[in-house]
TORPADO-280941 format. One record per residue (C-alpha): residue number from 0; residue in one letter; z, x, y. Coordinates in Angstrom, 2 decimals. Layout:
<mikes>
  num  residuo       c3       c1       c2
  NUM        A        Z        X        Y
...
</mikes>
This chain:
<mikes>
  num  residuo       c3       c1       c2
    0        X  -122.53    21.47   -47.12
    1        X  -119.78    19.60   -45.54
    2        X  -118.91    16.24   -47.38
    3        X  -117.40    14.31   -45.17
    4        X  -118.39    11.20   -43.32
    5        X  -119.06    13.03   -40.26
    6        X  -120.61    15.83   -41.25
    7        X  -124.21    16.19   -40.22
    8        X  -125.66    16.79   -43.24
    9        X  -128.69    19.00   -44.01
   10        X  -128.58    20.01   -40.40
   11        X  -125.14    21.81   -40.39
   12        X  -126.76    24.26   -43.22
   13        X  -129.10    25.77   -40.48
   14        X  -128.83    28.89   -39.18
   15        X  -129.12    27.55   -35.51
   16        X  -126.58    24.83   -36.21
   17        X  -124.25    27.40   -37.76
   18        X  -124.94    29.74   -34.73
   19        X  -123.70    26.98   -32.07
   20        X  -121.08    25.95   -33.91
   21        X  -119.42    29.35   -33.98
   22        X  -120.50    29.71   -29.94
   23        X  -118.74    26.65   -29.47
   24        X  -115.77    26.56   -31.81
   25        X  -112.09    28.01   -32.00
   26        X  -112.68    31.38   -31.73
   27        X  -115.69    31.31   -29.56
   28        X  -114.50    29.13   -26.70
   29        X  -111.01    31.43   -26.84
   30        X  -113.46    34.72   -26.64
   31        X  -115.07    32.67   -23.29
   32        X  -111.79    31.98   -21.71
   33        X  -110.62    35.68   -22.21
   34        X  -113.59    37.10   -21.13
   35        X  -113.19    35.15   -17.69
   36        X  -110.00    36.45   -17.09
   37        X  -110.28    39.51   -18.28
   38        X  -113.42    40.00   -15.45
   39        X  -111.46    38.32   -12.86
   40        X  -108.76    40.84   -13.00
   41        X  -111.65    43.79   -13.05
   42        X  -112.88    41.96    -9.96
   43        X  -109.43    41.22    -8.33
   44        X  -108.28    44.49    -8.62
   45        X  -110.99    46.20    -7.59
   46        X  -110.70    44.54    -4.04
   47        X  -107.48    45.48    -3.79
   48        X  -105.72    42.30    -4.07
   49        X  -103.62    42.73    -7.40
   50        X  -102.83    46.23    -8.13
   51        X  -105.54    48.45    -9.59
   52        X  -102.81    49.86   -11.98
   53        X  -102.68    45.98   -13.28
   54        X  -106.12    45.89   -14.30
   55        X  -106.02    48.06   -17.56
   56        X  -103.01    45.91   -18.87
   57        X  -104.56    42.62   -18.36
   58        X  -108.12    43.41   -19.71
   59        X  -106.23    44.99   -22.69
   60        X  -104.05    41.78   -23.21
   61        X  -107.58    39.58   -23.13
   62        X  -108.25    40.78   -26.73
   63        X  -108.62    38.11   -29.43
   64        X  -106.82    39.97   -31.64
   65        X  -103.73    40.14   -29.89
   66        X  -103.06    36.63   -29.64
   67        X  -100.71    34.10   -32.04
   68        X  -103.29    31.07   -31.87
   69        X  -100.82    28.90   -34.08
   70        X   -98.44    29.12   -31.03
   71        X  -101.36    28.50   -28.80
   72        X  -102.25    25.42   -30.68
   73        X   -98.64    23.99   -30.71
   74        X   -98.60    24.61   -27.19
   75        X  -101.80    23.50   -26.09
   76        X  -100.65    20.09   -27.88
   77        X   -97.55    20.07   -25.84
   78        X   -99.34    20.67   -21.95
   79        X  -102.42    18.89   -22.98
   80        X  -104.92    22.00   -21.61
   81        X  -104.82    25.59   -23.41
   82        X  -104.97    27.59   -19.84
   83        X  -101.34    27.30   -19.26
   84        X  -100.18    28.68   -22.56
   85        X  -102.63    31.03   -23.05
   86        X  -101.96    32.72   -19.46
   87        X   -98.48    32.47   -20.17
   88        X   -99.44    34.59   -23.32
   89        X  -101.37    37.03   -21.40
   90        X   -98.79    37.49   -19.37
   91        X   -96.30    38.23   -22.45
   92        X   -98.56    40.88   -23.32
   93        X   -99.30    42.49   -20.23
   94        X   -95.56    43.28   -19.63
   95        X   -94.59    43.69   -16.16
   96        X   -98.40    43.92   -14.86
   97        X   -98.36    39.63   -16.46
   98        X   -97.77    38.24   -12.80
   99        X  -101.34    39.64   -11.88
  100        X  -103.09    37.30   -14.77
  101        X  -105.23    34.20   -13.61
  102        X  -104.20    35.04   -10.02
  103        X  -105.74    32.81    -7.46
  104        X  -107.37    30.30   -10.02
  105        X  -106.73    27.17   -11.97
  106        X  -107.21    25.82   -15.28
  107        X  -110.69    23.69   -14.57
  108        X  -112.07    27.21   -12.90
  109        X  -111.59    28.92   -15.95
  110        X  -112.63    25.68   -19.17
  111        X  -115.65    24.94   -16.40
  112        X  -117.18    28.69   -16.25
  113        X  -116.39    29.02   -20.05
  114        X  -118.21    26.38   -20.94
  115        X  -121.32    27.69   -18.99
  116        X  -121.27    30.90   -20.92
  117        X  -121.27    29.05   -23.79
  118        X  -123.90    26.64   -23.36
  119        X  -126.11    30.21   -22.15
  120        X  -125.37    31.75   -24.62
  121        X  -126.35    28.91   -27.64
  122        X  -129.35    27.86   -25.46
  123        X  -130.57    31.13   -25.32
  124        X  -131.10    31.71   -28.54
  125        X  -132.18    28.22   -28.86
  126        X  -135.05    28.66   -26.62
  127        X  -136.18    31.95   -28.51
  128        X  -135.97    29.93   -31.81
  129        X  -138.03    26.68   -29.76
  130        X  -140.62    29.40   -28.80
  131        X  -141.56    30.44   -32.54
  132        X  -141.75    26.91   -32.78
  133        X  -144.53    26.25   -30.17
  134        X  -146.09    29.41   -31.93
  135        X  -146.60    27.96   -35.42
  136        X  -147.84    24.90   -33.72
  137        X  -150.07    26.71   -31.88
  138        X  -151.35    28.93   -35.37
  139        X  -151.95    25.29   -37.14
  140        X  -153.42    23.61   -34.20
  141        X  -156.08    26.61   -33.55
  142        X  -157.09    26.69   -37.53
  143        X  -157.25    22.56   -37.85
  144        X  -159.02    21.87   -34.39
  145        X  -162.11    20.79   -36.07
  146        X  -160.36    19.04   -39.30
  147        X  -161.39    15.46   -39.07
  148        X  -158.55    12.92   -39.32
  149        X  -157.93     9.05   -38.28
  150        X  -156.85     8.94   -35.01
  151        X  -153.90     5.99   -35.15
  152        X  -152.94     3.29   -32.19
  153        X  -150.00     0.93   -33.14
  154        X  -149.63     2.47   -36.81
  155        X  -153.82     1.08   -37.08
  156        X  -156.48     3.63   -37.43
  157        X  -158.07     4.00   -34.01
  158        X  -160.78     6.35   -33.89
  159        X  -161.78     9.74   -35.13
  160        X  -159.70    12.58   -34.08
  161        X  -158.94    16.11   -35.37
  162        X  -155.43    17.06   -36.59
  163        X  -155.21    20.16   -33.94
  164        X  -155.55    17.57   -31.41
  165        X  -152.38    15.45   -33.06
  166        X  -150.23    19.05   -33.35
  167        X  -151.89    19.95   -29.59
  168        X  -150.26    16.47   -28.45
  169        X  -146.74    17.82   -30.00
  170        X  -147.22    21.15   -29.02
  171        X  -147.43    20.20   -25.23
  172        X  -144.88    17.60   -25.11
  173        X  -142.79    20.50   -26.61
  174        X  -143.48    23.16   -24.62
  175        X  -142.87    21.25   -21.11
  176        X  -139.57    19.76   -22.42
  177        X  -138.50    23.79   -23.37
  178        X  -139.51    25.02   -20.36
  179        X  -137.36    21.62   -18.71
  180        X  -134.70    22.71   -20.92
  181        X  -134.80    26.71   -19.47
  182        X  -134.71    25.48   -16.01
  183        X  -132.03    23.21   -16.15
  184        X  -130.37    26.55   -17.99
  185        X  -130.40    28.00   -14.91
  186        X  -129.38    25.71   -12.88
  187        X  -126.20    24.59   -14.80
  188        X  -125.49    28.23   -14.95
  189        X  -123.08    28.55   -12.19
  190        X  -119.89    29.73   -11.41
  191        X  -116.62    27.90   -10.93
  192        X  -114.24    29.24    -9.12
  193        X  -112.53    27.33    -6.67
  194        X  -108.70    27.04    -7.40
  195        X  -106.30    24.17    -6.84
  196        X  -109.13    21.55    -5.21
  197        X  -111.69    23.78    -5.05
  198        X  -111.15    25.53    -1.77
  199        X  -109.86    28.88    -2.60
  200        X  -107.13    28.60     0.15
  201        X  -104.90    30.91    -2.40
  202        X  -107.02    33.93    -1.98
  203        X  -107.80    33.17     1.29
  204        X  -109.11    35.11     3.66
  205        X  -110.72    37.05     0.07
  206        X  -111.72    34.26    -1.88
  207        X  -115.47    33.81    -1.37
  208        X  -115.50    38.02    -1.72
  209        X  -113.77    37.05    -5.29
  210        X  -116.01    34.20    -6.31
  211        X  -119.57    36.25    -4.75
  212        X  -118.06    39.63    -7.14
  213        X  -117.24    37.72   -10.25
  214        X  -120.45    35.91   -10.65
  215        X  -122.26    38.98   -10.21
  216        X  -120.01    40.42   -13.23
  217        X  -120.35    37.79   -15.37
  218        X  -124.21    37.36   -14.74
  219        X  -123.78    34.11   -12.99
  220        X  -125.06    32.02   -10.21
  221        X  -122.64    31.44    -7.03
  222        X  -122.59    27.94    -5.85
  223        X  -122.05    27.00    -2.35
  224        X  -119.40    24.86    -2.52
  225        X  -116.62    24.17    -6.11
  226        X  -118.05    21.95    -8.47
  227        X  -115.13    20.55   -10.25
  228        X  -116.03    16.86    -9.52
  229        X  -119.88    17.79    -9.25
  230        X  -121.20    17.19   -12.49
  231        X  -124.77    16.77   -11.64
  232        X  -125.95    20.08   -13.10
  233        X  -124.32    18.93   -16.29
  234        X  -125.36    15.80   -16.52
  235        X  -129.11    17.48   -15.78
  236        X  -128.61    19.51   -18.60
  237        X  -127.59    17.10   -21.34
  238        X  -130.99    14.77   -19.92
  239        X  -132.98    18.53   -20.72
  240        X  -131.66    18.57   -24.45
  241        X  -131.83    15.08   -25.37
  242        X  -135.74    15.39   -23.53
  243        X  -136.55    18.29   -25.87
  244        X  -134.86    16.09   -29.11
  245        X  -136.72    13.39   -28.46
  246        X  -140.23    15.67   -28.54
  247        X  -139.07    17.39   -31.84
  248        X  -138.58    13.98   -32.84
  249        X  -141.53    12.50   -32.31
  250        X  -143.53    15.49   -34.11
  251        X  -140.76    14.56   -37.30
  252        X  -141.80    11.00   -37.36
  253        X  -145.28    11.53   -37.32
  254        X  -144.85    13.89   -40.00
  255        X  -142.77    11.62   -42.13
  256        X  -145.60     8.79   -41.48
  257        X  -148.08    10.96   -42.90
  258        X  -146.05    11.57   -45.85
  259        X  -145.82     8.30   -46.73
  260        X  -147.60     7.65   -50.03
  261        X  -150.37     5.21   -48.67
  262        X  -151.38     7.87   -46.23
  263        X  -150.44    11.36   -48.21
  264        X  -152.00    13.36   -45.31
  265        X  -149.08    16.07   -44.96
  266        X  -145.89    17.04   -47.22
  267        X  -142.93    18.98   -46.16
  268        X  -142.33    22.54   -47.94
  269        X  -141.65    22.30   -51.54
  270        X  -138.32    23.17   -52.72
  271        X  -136.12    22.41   -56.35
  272        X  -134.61    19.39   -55.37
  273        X  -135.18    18.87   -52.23
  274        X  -136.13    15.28   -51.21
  275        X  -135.59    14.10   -55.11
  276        X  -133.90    10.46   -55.34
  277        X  -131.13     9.75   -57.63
  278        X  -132.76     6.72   -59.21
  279        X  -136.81     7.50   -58.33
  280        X  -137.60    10.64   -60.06
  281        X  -141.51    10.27   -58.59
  282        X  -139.72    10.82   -54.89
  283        X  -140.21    13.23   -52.62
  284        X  -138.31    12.14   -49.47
  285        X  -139.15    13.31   -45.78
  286        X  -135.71    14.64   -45.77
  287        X  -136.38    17.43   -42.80
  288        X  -138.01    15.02   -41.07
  289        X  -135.23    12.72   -41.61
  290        X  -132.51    15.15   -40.01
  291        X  -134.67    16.07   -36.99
  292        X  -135.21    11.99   -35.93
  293        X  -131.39    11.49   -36.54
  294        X  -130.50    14.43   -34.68
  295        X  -132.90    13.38   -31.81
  296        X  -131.33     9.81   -31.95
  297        X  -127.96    11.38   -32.08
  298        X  -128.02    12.95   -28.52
  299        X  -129.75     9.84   -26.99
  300        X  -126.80     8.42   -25.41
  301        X  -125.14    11.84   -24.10
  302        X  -126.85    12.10   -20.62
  303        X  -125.37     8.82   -20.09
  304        X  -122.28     9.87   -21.08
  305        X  -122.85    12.51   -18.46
  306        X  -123.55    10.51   -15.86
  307        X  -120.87     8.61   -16.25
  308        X  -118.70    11.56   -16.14
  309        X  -120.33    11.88   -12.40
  310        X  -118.20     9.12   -11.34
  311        X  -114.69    11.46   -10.24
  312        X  -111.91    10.75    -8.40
  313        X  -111.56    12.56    -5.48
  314        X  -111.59    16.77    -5.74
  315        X  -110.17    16.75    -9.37
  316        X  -110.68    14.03   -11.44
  317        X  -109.24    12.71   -14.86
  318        X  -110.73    11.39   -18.23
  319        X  -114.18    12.86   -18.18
  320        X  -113.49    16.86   -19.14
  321        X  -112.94    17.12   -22.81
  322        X  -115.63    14.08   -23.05
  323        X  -118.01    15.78   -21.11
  324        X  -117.33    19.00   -23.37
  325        X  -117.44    17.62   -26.62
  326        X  -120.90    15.40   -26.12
  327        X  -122.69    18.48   -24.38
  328        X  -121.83    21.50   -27.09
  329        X  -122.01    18.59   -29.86
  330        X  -125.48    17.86   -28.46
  331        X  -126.56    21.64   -28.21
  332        X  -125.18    21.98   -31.58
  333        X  -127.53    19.48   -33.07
  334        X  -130.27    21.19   -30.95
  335        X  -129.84    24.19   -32.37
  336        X  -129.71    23.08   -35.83
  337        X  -133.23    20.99   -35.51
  338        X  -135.04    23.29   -34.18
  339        X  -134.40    25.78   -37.14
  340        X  -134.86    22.71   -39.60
  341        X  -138.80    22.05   -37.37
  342        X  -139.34    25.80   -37.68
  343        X  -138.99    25.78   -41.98
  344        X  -141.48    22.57   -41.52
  345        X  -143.72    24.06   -39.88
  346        X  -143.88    26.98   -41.76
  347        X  -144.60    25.57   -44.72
  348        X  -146.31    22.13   -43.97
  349        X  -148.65    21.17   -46.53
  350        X  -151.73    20.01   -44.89
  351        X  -153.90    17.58   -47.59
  352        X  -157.72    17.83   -45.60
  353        X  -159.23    15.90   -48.46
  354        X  -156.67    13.32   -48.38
  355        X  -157.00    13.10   -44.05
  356        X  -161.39    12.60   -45.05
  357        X  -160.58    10.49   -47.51
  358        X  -158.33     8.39   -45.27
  359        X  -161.36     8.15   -42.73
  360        X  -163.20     6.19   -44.80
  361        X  -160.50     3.35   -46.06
  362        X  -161.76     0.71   -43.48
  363        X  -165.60     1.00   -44.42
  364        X  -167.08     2.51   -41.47
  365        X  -165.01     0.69   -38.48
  366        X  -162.99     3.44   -37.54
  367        X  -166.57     4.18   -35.94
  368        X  -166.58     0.86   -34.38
  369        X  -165.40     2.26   -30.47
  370        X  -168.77     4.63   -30.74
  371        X  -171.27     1.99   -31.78
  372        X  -170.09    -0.14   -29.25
  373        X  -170.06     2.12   -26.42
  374        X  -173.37     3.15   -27.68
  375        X  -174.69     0.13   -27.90
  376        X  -173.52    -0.91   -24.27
  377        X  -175.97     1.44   -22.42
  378        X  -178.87    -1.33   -24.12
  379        X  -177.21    -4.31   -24.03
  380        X  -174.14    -4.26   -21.79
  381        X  -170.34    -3.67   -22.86
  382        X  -169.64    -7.40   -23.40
  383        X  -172.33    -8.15   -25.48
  384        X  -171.61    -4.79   -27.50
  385        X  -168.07    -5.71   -27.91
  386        X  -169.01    -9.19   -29.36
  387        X  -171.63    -7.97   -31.86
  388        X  -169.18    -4.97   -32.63
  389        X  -166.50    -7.65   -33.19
  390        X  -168.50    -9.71   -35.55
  391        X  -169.38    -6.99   -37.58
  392        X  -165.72    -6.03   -38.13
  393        X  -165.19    -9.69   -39.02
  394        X  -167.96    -9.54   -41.94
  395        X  -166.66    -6.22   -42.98
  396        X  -163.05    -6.99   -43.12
  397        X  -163.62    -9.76   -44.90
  398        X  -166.69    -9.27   -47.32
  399        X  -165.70    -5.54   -48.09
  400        X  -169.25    -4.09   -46.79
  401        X  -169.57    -0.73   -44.97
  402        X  -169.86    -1.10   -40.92
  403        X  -173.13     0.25   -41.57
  404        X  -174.96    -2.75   -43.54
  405        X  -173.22    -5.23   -41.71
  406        X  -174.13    -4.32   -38.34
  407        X  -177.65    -4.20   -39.91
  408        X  -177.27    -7.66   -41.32
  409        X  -175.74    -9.22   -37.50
  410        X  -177.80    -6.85   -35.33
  411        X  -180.79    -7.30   -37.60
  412        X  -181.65    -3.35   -37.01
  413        X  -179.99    -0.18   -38.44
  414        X  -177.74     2.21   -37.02
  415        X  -176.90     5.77   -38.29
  416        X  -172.81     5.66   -38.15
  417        X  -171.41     8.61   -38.97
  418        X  -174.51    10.40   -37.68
  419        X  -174.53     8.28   -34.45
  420        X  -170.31     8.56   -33.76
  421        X  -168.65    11.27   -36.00
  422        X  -168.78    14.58   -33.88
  423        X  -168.94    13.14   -30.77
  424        X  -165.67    11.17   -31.17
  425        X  -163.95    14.66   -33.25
  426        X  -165.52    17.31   -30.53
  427        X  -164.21    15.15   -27.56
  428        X  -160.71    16.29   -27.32
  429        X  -161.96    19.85   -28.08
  430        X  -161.13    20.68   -23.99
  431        X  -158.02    19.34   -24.17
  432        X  -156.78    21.59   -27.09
  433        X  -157.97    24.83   -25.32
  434        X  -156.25    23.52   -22.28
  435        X  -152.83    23.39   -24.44
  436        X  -153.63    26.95   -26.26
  437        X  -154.15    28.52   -23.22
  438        X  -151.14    26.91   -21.62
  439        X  -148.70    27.62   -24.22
  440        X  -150.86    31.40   -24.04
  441        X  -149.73    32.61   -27.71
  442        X  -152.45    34.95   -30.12
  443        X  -153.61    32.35   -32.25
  444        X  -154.68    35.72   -34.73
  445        X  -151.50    36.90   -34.80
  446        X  -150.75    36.70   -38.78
  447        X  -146.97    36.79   -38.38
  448        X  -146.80    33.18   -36.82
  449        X  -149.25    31.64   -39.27
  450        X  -147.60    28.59   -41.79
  451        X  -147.39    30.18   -45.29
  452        X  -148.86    26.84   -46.56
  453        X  -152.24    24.83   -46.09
</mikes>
């Protein structure tokens, strides 16, 4: 792992992290840029306007292998955009076919379509990875939909609930922001092609045949009109990642509360070392938890950064494309990462069920209170309920006593609590969490998506 200051700790040691940050680095984005003009030649040449006999040099050229990136580097340094030297190094290399290469085009067409391939092809993967997520959750919420557990309402205990309902409530908010995520995919993935301002006057009268030919070969959308100062889809897509951050996060930091040692309901998997302080040998730190919330809280402020990069000049703008880049893949890059660090949670969560009864019982009954109440209101009227309910939770906050004998001692009649208020309050989400299993529609039986640990 990375020491320095800006590295993103245990997140960068992820597989998913790893996997965006080669999608999205050196080699990667060159790969991108090649493989655009490498297709637009196929594409070009094909309709007959540069020479089929062209086409064969210039795909060969668009090998990654055949470039000096050093000199790209020190030249990209010097122009300020890598397009211009690297065509001029295609060019080099296809000889006398080199006046064909990036015919018709412009820098922005081909950074602007790279980037889309990218961001497909990192999402991609990070929406298979997001949906063996939803599948564990939907394995543990199926096996604890009946385990009892304090429901909680400002960090208080509320009422009863069951822990499939809590993951059911994660695995929802989840699953929508995923499938958000996938269709703002597809939107964002678009061609540009557009030349100078975006009008294709250079290939004209053959342009649109170009642009409707080359999105078909590199398995793209056509747009109706350039986007090179329409950022909209991008901005769309950076709201879609931070969206499905902010859901993993949530799930982390309800996690990490139950960790805590005052509650001790859940613990991350076990590992040597992992989570250990340097100074509290007893610890056992949250410390998945930890990297999912700050990578959630890391993306928060791209889609503003996005939709700032909205505001352009005109048909080609300045100041917003390498900050528009960098926040995006950055943010997909930390997207990728947490998602492979909320898959090992899930997988090995450590649920504690007698810790979760145990819990139920730590206010003496008046986690109950909500049931009595509204069971007492069909004799006496809600108000009345609420203020004989209320006293009661006075006596037994104070005094220690369970809800039961003091609502016997202000009522002056017994009540059966649990009896009275326990399933009722646990079975009354039960519709709800069929309503999410069959949403999210994965075999609950299927052994292969089950958490290794209870």
């Amino acid at each position: 792992m990375s020491l320095a200051s800006t590295a993103p700790g245990l997140l960068s040691q992820t597989t998913g992290y790893q996997r965006a940050a080669r999608v999205f680095g050196e080699s990667g984005t060159v790969d991108a840029y090649l493989h655009f003009e490498a297709a637009l030649a196929e594409v070009q040449g094909s309709l007959g306007i540069i020479p089929s006999g062209a086409v064969d040099h210039i795909v060969a050229a668009c090998r990654p292998e055949n470039l000096d990136l050093d000199a790209l580097r020190h030249s990209a340094a010097t122009v300020g955009y890598p397009i211009v030297p690297l065509v001029q190094m295609l060019a080099d290399l296809a000889g006398e076919n080199g006046q064909w290469v990036h015919f018709g085009t412009t820098t922005q067409d081909v950074m602007d379509t790279a980037q889309v391939l990218q961001l497909r092809e990192a999402l991609r993967t990070a929406l298979t990875d997001a949906r063996r997520v939803e599948q564990l959750l939907a394995a543990l919420c199926h096996r604890h939909r009946d385990t009892p557990i304090a429901g909680r309402s400002k960090l208080q205990h509320g009422v009863p609930i069951s822990f499939g309902y809590k993951i059911a409530l994660w695995l929802d908010q989840l699953a929508r922001t995923r499938a958000g995520l996938g269709r703002a995919l597809d939107e964002a993935s678009v061609l540009q092609f557009g030349g100078a301002v975006g009008t294709l006057a250079s290939l004209w009268p053959d342009g649109m045949k170009v642009r409707r030919r080359l999105a078909i070969r590199l398995s793209l959308s056509e747009p109706d009109i350039s986007w090179h100062t329409s950022r909209d889809r991008m901005a769309a897509l950076a709201s879609a990642v931070a969206s499905y951050m902010a859901a993993l996060g949530k799930m982390a930091g309800d996690v990490a509360h139950q960790m805590s040692t005052e509650v001790g309901e859940l613990s991350e998997p076990a590992a040597a070392g992992r989570g250990s302080s340097s100074t509290m040998p007893q610890k056992r730190n949250p410390v998945i938890c930890e990297a999912i919330i700050e990578a959630a809280r890391s993306v928060q402020h791209v889609p503003g950064m996005l939709l700032g990069a909205m505001l352009q000049e005109h048909e080609r703008g300045i100041g917003n494309g390498y900050r528009e880049r960098a926040a995006l893949c950055d943010a997909v890059q930390q997207l990728s990462g947490a998602i492979s660090l909320a898959e090992e949670l899930l997988r090995g969560l450590e649920v504690n069920e007698s810790r979760m009864a145990a819990n139920l019982n730590l206010t003496n009954g008046l986690i109950y209170s909500e049931a009595m109440m509204i069971h007492l209101a069909e004799r006496i009227g809600r108000v009345e309920a609420h203020r004989i309910l209320h006293e009661v939770a006075r006596q037994v906050t104070e005094t220690g006593a369970e809800l039961q004998t003091a609502f016997s001692q202000v009522a002056g009649t017994p009540l059966p609590v649990k009896a009275l208020c326990f399933d009722s309050q646990v079975e009354a989400a039960q519709g709800m969490i069929e309503l999410v299993l069959k949403t999210v529609a994965f075999d609950h039986a299927d052994s292969g998506s089950e958490p290794t640990n209870q």
